[in-house]
Every structure is written in C-alpha cells, then in structure tokens.
N, C-alpha and C positions, 0 to 999 in steps of 0.2 A: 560386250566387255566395257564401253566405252561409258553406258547407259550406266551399267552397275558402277562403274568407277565415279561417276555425276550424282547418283543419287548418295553413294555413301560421302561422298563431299560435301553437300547439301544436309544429309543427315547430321557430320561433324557441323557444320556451322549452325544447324539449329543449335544443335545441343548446346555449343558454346554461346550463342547467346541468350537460350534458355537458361545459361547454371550463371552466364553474368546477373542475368532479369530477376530471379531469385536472392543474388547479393544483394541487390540493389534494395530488394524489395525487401531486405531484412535486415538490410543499415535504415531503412525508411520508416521501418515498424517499431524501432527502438524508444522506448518512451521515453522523454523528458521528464524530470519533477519539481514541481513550483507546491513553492511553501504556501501554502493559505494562510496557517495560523499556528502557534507555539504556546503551549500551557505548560506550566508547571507548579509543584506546591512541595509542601514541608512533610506530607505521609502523615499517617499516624491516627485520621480519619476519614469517611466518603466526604470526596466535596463535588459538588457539579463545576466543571469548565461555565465560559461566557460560550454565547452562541456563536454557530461561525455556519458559513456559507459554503455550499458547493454548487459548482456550475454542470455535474453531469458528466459522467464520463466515471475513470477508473480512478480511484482512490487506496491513500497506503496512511498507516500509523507509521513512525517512526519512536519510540520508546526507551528511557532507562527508568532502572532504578538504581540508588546508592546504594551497593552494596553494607551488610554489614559484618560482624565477627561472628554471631551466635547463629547462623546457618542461612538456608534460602530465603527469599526476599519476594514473595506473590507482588504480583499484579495483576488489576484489573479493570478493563475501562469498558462501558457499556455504553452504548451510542442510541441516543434517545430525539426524535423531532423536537423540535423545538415548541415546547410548552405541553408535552407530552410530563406523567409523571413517571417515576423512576418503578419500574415494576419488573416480570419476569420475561415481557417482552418485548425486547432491547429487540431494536433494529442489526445489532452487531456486536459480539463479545470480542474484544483485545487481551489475551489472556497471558500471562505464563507462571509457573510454580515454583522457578526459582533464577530468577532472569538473572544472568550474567552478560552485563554490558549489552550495546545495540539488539534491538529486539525491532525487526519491522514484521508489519501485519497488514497483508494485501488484500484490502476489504472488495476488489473486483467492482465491478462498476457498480455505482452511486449514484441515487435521480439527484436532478439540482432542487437543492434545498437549505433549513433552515435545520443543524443539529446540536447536540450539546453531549457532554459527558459526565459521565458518574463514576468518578475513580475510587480505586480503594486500595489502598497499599499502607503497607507500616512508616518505608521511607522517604526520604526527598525523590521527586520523580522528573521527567521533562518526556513531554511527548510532542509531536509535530504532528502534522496533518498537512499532507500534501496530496496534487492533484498532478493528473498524467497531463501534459499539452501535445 
C-alpha cells in the first residue's frame, strides 16, 4: 500500500511538472514581430516595392487598403527575388477580394534573402513586412 501510495505521488508530481514544462515551453514559443520594412502607395496601378531583406525564419504581410463607397477593394501583392521579372511564378501571393481593414498573411518560413513586390490594387494601400525573432 505504501509502494502504490509513493508511486501515485511521484506520478502526481511528474505530471505537474510536466503540465508546468509545457507552459513554459509555450510562453517560450510565442513569436515576437520585428518590422523589416513598410511600403505604401496611392492604388490605382501595378507598381514594384524597393527591395527589402529577410534573415530566414518565419515571415508575415501585414496589409490595408482604403476602403471605398462603390463596393470591395481587391488586393494583391506577389513576392518576387530580387531582380527576378514579374511573371506567374511569384514565390508568394498576398491576396484578398474585398479587404476590410487589417488583413495579415503568414507567408511560414522564408529563406534569407533579397525580395520585392508587385502590387495591384485600385486604392491607397500600406503593407509591412515583418520577421518572427
């Protein structure tokens, strides 16, 4: 009796420091996000971003467009290597069909490199580019 009362003790205190080791380990895995770089323009034609840099690791858009009065507002930004031409194969599409306000797009990880973008929207837009630390 003594045996079984010891080991179920021993089982309670793994457990609890098992379910703390898991807390721990999923406040620790919480990403941070650091701005690289911030584009924006006036809509209304494609225009390519300047080039911007990634170190590698997990990467996000952050996105608007200014709404307007006569219905949905497309956007669309294609993510192109740097000095690559603008074609049908875009390393990444940022898309949506009628954005209303904050729009992010978790592009998952991203080798370090040199990229650029091809926007195309009717209206004023602002997009970021940030990187997980």
């Amino acid at each position: 009796m003594v045996k079984t009362s010891m080991r179920h003790g021993l089982i309670a205190l793994l457990l609890l420091v098992a379910s703390n080791a898991s807390h721990v380990v999923a406040i620790a895995a919480a990403d941070t996000w650091s701005q690289v770089t911030s584009f924006n323009g006036p809509g209304g034609k494609p225009e390519d971003t300047a080039v911007f840099t990634t170190h590698g690791g997990r990467v996000r858009f952050t996105f608007t467009v200014q709404p307007n009065s006569s219905g949905p507002v497309p956007f669309m930004a294609n993510m192109y290597p740097k000095g690559a031409p603008v074609s049908p194969n875009e390393l990444h599409r940022a898309q949506c069909i009628d954005c209303k306000g904050k729009q992010t797009d978790d592009l998952g990880n991203v080798r370090a490199g040199s990229y650029y973008l091809h926007v195309i929207t009717s209206r004023p837009w602002t997009l970021i580019v940030e990187e997980a630390k």
